[in-house]
C-alpha positions in Angstrom: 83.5 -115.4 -41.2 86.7 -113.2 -39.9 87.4 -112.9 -35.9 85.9 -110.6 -34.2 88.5 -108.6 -32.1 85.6 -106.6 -30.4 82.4 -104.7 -30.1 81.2 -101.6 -30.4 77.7 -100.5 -28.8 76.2 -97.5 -29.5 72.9 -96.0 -28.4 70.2 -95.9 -31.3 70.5 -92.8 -34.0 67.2 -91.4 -32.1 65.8 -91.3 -28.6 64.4 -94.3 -27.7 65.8 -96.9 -30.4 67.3 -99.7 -29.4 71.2 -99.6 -29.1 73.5 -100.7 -32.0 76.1 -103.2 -31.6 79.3 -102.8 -34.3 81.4 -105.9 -34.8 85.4 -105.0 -35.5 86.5 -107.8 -37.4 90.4 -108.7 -35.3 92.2 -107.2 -38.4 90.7 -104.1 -38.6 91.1 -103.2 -35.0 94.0 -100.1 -34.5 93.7 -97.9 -31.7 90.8 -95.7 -30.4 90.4 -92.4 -31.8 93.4 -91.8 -34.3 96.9 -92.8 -34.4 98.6 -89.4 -33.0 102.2 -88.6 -31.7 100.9 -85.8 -29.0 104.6 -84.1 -28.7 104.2 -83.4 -32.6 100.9 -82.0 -32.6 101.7 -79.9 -28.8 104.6 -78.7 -30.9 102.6 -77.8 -34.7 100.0 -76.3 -32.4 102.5 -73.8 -30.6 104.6 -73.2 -33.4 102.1 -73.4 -35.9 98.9 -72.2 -34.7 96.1 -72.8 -36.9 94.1 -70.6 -38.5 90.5 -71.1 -40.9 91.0 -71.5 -44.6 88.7 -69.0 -45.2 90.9 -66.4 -43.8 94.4 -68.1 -44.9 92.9 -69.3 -48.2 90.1 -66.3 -49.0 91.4 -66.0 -52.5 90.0 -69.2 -53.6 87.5 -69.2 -51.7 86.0 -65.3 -52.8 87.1 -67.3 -56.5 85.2 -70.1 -56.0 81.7 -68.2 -54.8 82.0 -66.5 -58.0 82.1 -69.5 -59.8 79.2 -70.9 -57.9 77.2 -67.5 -58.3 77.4 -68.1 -62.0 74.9 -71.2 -61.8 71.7 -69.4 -61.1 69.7 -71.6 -58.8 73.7 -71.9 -56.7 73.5 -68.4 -56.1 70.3 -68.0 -54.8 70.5 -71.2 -52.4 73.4 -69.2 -50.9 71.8 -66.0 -50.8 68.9 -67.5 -49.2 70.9 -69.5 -46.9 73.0 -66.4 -45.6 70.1 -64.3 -45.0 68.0 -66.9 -43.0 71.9 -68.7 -41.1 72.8 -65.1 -39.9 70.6 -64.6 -37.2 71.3 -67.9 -35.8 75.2 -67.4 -36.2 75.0 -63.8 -34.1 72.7 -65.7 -31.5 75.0 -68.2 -31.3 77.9 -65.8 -30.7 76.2 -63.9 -27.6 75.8 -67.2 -25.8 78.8 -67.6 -23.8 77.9 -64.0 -21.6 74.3 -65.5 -20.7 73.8 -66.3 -17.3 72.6 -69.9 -16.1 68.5 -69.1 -15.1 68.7 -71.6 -12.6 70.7 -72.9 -9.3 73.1 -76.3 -10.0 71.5 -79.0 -8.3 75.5 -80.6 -8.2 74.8 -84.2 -9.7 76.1 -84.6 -12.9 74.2 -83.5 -16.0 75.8 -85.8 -18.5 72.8 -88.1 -19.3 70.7 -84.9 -19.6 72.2 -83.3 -21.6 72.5 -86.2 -24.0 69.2 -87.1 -23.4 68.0 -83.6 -24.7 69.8 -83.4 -27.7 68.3 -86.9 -29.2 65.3 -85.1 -28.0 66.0 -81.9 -30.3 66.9 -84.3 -33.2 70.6 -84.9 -32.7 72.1 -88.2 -33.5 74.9 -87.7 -31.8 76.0 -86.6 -28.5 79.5 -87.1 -26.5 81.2 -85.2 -24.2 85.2 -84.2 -23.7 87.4 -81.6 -22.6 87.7 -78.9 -25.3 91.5 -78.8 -26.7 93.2 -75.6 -27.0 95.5 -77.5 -29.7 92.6 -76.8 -32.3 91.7 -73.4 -31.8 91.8 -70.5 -35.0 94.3 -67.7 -34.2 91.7 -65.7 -34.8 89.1 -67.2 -32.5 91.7 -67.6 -29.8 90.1 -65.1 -27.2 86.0 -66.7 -28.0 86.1 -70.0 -26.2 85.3 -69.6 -22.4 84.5 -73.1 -21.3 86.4 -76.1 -20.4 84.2 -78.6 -21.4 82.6 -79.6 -24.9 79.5 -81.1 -26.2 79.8 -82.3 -29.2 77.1 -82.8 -31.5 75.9 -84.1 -34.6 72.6 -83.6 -36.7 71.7 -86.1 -39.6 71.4 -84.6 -43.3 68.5 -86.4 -45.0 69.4 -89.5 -46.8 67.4 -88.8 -50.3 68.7 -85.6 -51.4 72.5 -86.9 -50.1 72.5 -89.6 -52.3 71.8 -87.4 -55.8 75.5 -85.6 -55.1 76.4 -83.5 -56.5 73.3 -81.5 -57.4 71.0 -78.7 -56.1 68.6 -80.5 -53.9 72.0 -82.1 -52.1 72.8 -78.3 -51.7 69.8 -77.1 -50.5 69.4 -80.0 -47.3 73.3 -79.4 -46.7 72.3 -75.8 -45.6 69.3 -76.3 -44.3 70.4 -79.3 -42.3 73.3 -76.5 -40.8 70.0 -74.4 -40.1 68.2 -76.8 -38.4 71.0 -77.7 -36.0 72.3 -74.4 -35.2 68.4 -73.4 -34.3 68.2 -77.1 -32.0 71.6 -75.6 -30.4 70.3 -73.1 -29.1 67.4 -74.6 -27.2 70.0 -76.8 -26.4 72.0 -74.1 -24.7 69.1 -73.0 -22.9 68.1 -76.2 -21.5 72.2 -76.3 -20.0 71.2 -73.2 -18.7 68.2 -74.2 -17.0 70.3 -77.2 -15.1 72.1 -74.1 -13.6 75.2 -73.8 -15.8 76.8 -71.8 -19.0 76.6 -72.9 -22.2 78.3 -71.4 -24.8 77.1 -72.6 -28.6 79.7 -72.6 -31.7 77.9 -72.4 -34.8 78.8 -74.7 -37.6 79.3 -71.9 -39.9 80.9 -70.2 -37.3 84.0 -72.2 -36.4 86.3 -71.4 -33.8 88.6 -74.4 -35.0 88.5 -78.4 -36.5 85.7 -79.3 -34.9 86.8 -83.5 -35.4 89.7 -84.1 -33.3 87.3 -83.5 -30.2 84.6 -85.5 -32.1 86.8 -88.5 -32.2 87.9 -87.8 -28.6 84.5 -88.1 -27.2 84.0 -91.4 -28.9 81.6 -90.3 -32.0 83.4 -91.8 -34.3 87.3 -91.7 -36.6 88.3 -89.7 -39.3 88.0 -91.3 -42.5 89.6 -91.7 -46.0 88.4 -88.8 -46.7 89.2 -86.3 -44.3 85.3 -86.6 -42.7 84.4 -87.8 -39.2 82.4 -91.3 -40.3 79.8 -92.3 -37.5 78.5 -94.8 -36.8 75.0 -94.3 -37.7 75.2 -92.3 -40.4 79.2 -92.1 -41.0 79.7 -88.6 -42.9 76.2 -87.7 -43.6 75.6 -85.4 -41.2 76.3 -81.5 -40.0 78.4 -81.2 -37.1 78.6 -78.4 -33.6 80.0 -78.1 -30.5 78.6 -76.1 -27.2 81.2 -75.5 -24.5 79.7 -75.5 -21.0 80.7 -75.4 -17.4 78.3 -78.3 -16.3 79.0 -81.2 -14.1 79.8 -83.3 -16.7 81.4 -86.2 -17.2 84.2 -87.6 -20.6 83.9 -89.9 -23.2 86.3 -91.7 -24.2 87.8 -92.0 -28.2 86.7 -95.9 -29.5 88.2 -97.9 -32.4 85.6 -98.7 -34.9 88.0 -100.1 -36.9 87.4 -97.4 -39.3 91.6 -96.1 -39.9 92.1 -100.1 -41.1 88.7 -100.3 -43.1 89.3 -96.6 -45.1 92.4 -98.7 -46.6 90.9 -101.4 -47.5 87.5 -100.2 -48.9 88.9 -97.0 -50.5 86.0 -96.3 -52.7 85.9 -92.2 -52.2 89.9 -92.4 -53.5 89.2 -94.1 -56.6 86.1 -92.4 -57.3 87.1 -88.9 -56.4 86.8 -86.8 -59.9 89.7 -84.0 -58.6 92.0 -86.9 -57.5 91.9 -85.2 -54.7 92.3 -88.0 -51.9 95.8 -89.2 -50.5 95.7 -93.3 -51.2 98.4 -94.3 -48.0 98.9 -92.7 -44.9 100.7 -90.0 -43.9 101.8 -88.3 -40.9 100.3 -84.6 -40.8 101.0 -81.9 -37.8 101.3 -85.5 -35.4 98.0 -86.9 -36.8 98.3 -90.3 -39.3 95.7 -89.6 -42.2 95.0 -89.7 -45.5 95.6 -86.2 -46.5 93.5 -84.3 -48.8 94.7 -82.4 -51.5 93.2 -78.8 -51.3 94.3 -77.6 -54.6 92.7 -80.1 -56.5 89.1 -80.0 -54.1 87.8 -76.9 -54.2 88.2 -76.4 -58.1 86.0 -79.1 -58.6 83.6 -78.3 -55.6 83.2 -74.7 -57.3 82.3 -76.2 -60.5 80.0 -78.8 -59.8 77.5 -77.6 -57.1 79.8 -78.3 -53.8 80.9 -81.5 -55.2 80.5 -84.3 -52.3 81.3 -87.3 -53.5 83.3 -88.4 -51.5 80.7 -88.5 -49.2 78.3 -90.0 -51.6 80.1 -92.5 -52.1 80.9 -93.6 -48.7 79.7 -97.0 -47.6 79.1 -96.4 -43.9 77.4 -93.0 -45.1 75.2 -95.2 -47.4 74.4 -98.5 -45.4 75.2 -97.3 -42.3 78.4 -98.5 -39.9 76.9 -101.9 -38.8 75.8 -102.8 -41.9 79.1 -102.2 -43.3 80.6 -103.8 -41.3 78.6 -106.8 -40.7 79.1 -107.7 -44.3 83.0 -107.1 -43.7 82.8 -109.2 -40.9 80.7 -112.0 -42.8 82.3 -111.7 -46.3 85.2 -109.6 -46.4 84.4 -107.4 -48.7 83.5 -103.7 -48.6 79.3 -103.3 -48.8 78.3 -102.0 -52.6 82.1 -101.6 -54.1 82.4 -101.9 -57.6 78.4 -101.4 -58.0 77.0 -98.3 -59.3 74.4 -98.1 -56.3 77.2 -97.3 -54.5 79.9 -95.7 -56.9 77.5 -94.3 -59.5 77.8 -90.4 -60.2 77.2 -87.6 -62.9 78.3 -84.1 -62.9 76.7 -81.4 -64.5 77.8 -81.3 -68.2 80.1 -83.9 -68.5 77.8 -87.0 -68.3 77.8 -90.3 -66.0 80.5 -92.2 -64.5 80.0 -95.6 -62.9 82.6 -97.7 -61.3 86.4 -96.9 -62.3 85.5 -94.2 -64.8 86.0 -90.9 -64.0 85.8 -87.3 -65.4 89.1 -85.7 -67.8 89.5 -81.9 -67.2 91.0 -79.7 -69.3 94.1 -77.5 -69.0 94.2 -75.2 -66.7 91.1 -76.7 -64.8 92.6 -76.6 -61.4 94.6 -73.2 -61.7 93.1 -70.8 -58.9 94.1 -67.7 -56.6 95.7 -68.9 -53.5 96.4 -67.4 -50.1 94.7 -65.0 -48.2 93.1 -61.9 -50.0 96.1 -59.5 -49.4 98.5 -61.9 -50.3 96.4 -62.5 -54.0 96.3 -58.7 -54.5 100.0 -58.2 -54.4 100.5 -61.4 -56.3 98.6 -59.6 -58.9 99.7 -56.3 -59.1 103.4 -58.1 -59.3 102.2 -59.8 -62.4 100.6 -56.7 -64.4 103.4 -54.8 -63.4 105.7 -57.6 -65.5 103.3 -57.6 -67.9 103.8 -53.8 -68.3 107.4 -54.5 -68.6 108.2 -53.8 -64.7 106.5 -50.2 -65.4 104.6 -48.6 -62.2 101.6 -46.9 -63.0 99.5 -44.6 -61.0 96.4 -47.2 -62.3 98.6 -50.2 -60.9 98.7 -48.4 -57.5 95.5 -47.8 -57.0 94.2 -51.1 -58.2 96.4 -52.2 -55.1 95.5 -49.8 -52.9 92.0 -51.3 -53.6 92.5 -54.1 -53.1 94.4 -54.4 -50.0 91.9 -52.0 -48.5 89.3 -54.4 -49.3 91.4 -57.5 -47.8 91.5 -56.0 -45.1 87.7 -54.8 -44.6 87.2 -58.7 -44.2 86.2 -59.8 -41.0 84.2 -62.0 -39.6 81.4 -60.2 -39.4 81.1 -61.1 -43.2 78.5 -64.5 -43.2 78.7 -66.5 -46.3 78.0 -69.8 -46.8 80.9 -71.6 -45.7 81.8 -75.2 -45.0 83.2 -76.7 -42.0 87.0 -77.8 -42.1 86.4 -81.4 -42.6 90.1 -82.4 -42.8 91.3 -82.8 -39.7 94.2 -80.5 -39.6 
């Protein structure tokens, strides 16, 4: 049995369960939240502002839908999901000019507020201050609120586990549905305590939604560039609502997730696009495991949004006490090496249990890259070498429209989109 350096209590995954008490064996423990170096990331953040990959990276993205609208039942699930998500995306959007309908009472509104989101099926509720460090360039002007509820909705455990395949597809929207419907009652019950509440969709982001998740104590990032919790640990869809309420912080905890990710490493070894950085490294003043983009979203675009590396997970799978009971007890990681755990097959190339994995061929991971303007003139330059360095009228106009179109892009265009699960 290894020392345990501390504990971690949690309230139960729904309202009314009993809380959950995590043991952090002494060698796991680091430091709450995530190792950071705050005059790096003030200076990344002023210097380097982010901005969404779906604008900075729309080529790959626009590439990669027209992969996944090749598989028939794919393109439909997206269809469906934008048509039903965009109502709830421009709802979500007018929230932060409604007015409270009520008067403040003035006592603080914390344990409310929490206590109605377990209510509306959330497993996870903390509060923080919302940092301007993480905010798109081109959401900059959207945010109006100081403080942030951060929120997190469960995807259903069945249809998780059969990743990557069409029914993990389907829950994955319709668990983004779901929650961005419950945020909006949400907002209104904020509302009705007698402040604003302003509700970011999760297909809607105005920036990384994790740092501030980790701030307010829901959890750490993990190997693989998800927020693990500690009910669920990845498995689950995550929001925010800004608000002016009299609320009161939570504070980042250390679930000795940043030391267990290195030792357990199971979504490393078993990603299929080798995708996941193996050590540490230090990223815009963060210290991660960095994911590798390029070699991601090919495979996610192939082989029905991928996931693995959430599949695999163990705290996704058994849950963060579990895990790390058996840590604690044993130390080993829960269900390594086993294909309960491990165990995976993509669509045309077969099944691959622990330490196999899939060969690609050439070319496999070769995709457009940068935003949509920057892709057009990237291609025009190479038809116009291919012409031997000849400028045709055709060659103009097929950049005229194309740049036309890059620029017709906004966000008022919904598609299915992902949240930015690496941290930064």
């Amino acid at each position: 049995m290894l020392k345990i350096g501390h504990e971690v209590v949690r309230p139960g995954k729904n309202l009314g369960d009993a809380p959950v008490a995590i043991p952090v064996p002494e060698e796991l423990e680091t430091v709450p939240g995530v190792p950071m170096n705050q005059r790096e990331v003030d200076w990344y953040a002023r210097e380097y502002p982010l901005e969404t990959m779906n604008i900075t990276e729309r080529a790959s993205r626009d590439w990669a839908n027209n992969i996944r609208d090749q598989h028939v039942e794919m393109r439909e699930i997206r269809k469906e999901h934008d048509k039903l998500n965009k109502s709830l995306i421009m709802a979500a959007r007018l929230t932060g000019d409604l007015e409270p309908t009520a008067q403040p009472a003035g006592e603080d509104v914390s344990q409310a507020i929490k206590d109605k989101a377990h209510e509306l099926g959330f497993i996870e509720a903390g509060i923080t201050a919302y940092d301007a460090h993480y905010v798109y360039q081109s959401k900059k002007d959207f945010v109006k609120f100081p403080h942030v509820i951060c929120l997190a909705y469960e995807q259903d455990f069945e249809p998780t586990q059969t990743i990557p395949s069409v029914d993990a597809e389907i829950v994955h929207s319709s668990t983004y549905r779901t929650e961005g419907a419950a945020s909006l009652e949400l907002g209104n019950f904020i509302r009705s305590l007698g402040y604003r509440a302003q509700v970011h969709s999760p297909n809607d982001n105005t920036g990384p939604y994790i740092p501030m998740f980790v701030k307010a104590g829901l959890g750490q990032l993990g190997a693989c560039g998800y927020l693990l919790t500690p009910h669920v640990g990845s498995r689950c869809r995550i929001m925010m609502i800004t608000t002016d309420a009299n609320v009161t912080y939570d504070k980042p905890v250390d679930y000795g997730i940043h030391a267990f990710c290195q030792v357990c490493q199971v979504c490393v070894n078993r990603c299929p696009g080798r995708a996941l950085m193996r050590d540490k490294i230090w990223w815009r003043g963060v210290e991660k495991n960095k994911l590798y983009f390029k070699r991601c979203r090919p495979v996610m675009a192939r082989y029905l949004g991928c996931g693995i590396c959430m599949k695999v997970c163990p705290v996704q799978k058994y849950g963060m006490q579990k895990t790390m009971d058996h840590y604690a007890a044993t130390g080993q990681v829960l269900g390594k090496g086993t294909h309960d755990l491990e165990g995976y097959e993509l669509e045309g190339k077969g099944y691959f249990g622990p330490g196999e994995l899939p060969i690609f061929e050439g070319g496999f991971f070769d995709m457009p890259h940068g935003d949509a303007a920057e892709w057009a003139f990237d291609q025009f330059k190479s038809k116009a070498k291919a012409s031997g360095g000849q400028i045709t009228e055709d060659l103009i106009e097929d950049l005229k429209r194309d740049i036309n179109r890059a620029l017709s892009l906004s966000d008022d265009n919904i598609a299915m989109m992902d949240q930015d699960s690496d941290y930064i």
